[in-house]
C-alpha positions as CSV (number, residue, x, y, z in Angstrom):
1,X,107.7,105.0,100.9
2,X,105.7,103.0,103.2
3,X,108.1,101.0,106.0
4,X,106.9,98.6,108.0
5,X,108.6,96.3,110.7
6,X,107.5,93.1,111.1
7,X,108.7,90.8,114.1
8,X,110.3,87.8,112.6
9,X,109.8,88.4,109.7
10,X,111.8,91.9,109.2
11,X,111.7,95.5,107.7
12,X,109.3,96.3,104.4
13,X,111.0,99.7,102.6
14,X,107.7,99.6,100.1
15,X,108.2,102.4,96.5
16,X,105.9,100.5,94.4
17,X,102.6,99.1,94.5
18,X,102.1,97.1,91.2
19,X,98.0,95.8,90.7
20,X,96.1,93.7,88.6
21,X,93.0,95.5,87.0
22,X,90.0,93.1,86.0
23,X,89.1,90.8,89.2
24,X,91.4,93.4,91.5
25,X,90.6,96.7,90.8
26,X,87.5,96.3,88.5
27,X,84.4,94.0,88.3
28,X,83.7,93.6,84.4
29,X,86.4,96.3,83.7
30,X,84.0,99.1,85.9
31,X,86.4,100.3,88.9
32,X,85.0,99.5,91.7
33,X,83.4,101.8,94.7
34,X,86.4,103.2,96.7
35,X,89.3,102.5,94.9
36,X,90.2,106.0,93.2
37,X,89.9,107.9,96.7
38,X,92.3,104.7,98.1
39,X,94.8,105.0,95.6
40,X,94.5,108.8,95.7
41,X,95.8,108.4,99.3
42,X,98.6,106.4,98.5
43,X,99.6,107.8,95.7
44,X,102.0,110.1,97.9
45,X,103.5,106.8,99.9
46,X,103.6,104.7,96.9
47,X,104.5,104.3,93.1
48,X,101.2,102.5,92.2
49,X,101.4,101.0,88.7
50,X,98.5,98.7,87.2
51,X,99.5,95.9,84.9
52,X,96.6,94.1,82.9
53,X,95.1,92.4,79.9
54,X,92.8,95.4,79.4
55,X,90.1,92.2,78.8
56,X,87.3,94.7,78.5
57,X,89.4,97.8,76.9
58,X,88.1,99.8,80.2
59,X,91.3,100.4,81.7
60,X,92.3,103.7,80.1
61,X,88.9,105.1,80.6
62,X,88.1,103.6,83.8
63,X,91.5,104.9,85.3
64,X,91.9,108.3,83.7
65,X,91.4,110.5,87.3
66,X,93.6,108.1,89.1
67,X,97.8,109.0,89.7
68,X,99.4,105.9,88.1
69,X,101.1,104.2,85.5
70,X,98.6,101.8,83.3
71,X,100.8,99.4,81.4
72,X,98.9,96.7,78.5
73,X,100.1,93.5,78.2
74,X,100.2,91.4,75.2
75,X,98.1,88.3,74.9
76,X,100.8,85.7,75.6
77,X,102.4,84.6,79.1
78,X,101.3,87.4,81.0
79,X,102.5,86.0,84.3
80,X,106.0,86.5,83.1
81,X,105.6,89.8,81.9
82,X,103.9,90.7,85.1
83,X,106.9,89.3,86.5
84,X,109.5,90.9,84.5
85,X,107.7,94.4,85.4
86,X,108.0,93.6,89.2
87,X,111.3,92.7,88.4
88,X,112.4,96.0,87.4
89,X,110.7,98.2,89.5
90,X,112.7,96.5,92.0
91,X,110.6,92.9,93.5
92,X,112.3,93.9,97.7
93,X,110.4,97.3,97.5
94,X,107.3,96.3,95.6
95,X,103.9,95.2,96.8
96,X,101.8,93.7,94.1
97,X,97.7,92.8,94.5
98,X,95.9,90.5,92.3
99,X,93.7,87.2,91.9
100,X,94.4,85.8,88.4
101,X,96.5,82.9,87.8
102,X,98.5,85.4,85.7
103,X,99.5,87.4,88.6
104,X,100.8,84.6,90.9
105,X,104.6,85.4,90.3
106,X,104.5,88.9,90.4
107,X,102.9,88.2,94.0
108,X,105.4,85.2,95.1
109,X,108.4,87.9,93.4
110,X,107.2,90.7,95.6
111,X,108.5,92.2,98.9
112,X,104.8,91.8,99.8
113,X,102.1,89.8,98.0
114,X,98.4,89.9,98.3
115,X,95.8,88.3,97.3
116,X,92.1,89.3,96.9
117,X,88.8,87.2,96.1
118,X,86.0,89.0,95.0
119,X,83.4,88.3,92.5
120,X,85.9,86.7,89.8
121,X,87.5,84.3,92.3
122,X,90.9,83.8,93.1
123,X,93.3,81.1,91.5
124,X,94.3,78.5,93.7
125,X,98.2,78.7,92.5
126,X,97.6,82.5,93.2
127,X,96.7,82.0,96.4
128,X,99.6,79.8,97.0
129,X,101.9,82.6,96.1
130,X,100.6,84.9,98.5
131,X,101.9,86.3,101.7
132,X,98.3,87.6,102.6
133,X,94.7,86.8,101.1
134,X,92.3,89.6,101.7
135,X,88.1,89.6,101.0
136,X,88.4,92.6,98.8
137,X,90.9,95.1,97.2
138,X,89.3,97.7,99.7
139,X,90.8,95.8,102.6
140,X,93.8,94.9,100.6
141,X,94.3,98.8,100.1
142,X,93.5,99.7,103.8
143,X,96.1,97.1,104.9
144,X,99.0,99.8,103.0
145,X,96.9,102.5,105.1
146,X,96.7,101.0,108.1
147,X,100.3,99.0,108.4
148,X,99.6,97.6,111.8
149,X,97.3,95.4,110.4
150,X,99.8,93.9,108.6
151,X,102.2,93.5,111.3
152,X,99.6,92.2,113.4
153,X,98.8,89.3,110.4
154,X,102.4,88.5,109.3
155,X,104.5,88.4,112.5
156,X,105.7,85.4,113.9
């Protein structure tokens, strides 16, 4: 568990880290540089589930060396399924990264929302939903490392 205390705002008890793959984790469903070691070091603090179309069937392969839980979603209303998986994990002790228009209420649900644009962008009504928007999931990930950042960005 990762807890963080944030002035005015209040106490984060984080279990689960839920993330988007393609456009979050992966640039044209390849991980990308520095991700596996990040989620390595997490992995002890955190739950970390990913939660994704599987657009270019590389998630299985791609993530096979890495501690978490891969889940597939079907082809129709993934935002709501995102949201429903939030939902029972447990949305107060969840922190959930992604950029796609699909993952905007999974982030608005979550204890802790970020949002990342990287090469595929990042949806406006994602960015909306966020608590956070970060330049790349390597920051985004160093933020759980590193929790004064976050205190440092979300206090009031």
């Amino acid at each position: 568990m990762i807890r963080i205390d944030i002035p005015g705002l209040g106490k984060l008890e984080l279990k689960h880290l839920v993330l988007d793959y393609n456009g979050t984790l992966a640039c044209d469903g390849i991980l990308l540089d520095g991700v596996a070691q990040r989620l390595e070091q997490l992995k002890n603090q955190l739950e970390i589930h990913v939660v994704t179309a599987d657009t270019f069937g590389t998630v299985a392969e791609q993530l096979e060396h890495v501690t978490c839980a891969v889940h597939v979603l079907e082809r129709d209303q993934q935002d709501v399924a995102k949201l429903r998986y939030v939902e029972r994990l447990g949305a107060t002790h969840t922190v959930c990264i992604g950029n796609g228009r699909n993952d905007r209420r999974m982030l608005a649900a979550a204890a802790l929302g970020i949002a990342i644009v990287q090469e595929e962008g990042l949806a406006s009504v994602t960015w909306q939903a966020a608590d956070v928007i970060m330049p790349t999931i390597i920051a985004a990930l160093d933020l759980l490392l590193k929790p004064n950042r976050l205190v440092a960005t979300l206090r009031i």
